[in-house]
C-alpha positions in Angstrom: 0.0 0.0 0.0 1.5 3.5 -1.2 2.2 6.0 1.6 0.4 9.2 1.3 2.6 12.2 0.9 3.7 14.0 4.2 5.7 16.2 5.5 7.7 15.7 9.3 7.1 18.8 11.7 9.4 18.5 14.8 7.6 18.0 18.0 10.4 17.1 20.7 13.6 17.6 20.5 16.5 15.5 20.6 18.3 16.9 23.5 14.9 17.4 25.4 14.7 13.7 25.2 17.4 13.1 26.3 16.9 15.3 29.1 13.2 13.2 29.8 15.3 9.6 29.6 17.7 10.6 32.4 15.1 12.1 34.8 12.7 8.9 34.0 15.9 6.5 34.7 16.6 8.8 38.2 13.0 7.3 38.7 13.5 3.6 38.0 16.6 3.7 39.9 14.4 4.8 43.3 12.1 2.3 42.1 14.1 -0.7 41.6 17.0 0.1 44.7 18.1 -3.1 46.2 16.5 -5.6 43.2 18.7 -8.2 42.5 18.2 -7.6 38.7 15.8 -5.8 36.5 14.5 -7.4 33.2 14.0 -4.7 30.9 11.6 -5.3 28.6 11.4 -3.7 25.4 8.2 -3.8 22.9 9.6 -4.3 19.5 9.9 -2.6 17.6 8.9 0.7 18.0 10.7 0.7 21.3 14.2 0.0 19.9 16.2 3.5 20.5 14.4 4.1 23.6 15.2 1.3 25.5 18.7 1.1 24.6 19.0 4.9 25.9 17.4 4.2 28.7 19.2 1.2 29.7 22.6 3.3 29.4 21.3 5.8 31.6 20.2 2.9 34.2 23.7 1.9 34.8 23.9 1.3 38.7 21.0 -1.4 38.4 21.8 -4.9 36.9 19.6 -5.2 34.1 18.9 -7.9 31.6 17.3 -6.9 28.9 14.2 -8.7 26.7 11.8 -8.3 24.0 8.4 -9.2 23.3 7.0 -8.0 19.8 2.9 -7.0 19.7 1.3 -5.7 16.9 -2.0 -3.9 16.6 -1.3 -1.2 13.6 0.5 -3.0 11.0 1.4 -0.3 8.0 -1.8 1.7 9.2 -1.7 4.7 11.0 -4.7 3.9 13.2 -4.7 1.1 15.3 -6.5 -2.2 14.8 -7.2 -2.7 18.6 -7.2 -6.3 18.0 -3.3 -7.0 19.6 -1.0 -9.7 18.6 1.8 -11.1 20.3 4.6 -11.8 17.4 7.5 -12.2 19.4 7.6 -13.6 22.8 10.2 -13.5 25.7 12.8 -15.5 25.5 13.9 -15.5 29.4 11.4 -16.6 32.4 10.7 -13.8 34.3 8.4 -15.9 37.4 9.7 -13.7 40.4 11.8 -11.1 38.9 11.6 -7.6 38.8 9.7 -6.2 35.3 10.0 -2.9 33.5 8.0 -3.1 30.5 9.4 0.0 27.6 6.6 1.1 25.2 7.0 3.8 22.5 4.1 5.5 23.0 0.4 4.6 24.6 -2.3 5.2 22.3 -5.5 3.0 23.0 -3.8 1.4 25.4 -4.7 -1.8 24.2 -1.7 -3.2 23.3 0.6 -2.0 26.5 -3.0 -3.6 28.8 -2.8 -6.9 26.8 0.8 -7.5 27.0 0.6 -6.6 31.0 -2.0 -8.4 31.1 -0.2 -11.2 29.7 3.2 -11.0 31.5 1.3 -10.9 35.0 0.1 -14.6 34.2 4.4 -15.3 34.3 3.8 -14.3 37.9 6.7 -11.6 38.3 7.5 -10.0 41.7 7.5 -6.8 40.3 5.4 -5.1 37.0 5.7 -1.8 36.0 5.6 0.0 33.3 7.1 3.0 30.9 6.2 4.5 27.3 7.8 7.6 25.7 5.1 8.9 24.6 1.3 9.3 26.1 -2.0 10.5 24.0 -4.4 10.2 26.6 -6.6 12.1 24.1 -7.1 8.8 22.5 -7.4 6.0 25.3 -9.9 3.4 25.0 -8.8 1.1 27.6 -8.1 2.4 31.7 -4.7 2.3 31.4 -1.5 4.5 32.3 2.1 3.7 32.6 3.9 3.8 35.7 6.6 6.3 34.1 5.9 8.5 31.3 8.1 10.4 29.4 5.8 13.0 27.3 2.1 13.7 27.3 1.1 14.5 23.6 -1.8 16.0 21.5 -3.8 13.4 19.5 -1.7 13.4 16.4 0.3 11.1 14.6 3.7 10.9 15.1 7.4 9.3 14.1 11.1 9.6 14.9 12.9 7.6 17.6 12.2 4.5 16.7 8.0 5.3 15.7 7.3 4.7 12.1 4.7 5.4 9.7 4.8 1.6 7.7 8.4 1.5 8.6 9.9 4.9 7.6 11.2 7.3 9.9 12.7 5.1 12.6 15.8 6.5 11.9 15.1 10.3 13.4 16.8 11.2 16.3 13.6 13.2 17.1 9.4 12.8 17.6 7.9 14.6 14.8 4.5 15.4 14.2 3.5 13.9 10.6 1.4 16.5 8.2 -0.5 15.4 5.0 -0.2 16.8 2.0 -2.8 15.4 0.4 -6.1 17.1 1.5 
């Protein structure tokens, strides 16, 4: 399926992300003092850059690090809402310490399903973070534990977000504009 034209209008900045990441990994730190280890979770594959940033910045915790891969958009830029799990784990993580990394929480379908799903692993401790947050659009009652931005209801890419797989590569969250009507 052919994109439609568009044009990228920066939203956050590079440097104010990484700004966000090391006051969000300040957080976890308090959060997680004294665990043993922290798996780190990361939902592919929009998650990529993020989690390894934030994983650098969490460098007086012993982390492992994971990935699950869930789909609900496919090449679309609205979500499906039905969510898939593509990709599981490949570690057990029955009474370890859990910090699930989301690119950004639309719906909130997909970051409810897979909690919902991990919890049935039985982990001592689940939490959550996303990037991004468009409460503007939630269908689901759900919110992160950490959050790194609160965001209008529009549709965005950079840092690891694509629109059908473009645009991972910008080392900031843009806002995309049609051009087509």
């Amino acid at each position: 399926m052919p994109q439609r034209p568009y044009v990228i209008d920066q939203m956050i900045s590079a440097k104010s992300i990484a700004a966000r990441i090391e006051a969000l990994a300040r957080e976890i730190k308090s959060e997680f003092s004294g665990a043993d280890k922290l798996v780190v979770v990361g939902l592919l594959r929009g998650s990529f850059v993020f989690i390894a940033d934030l994983v650098r910045e969490l460098d007086d915790l012993d982390i492992e690090v994971d990935f699950l891969e869930a789909s609900s958009y496919g090449d679309s830029t609205e979500s499906s809402r039905e969510v898939r799990i593509l990709k599981d784990l490949r570690g057990e993580i029955a009474g370890r310490n859990v910090l699930v990394v989301e690119d950004i929480v639309d719906t909130g379908h997909t970051l409810a399903r897979v909690t919902e799903y991990l919890r049935t692993r039985d982990p001592a401790k689940l939490r959550t973070i996303a990037l991004l947050d468009k409460p503007a659009r939630r269908e689901v009652d759900f919110k992160a534990d950490f959050t790194g931005f609160e965001i209008p209801d529009e549709f965005v890419v950079g840092y690891g977000i694509d629109y059908a797989q473009a645009n991972r590569n910008l080392p900031y969250i843009g806002k995309v504009r049609f051009t087509d009507g």
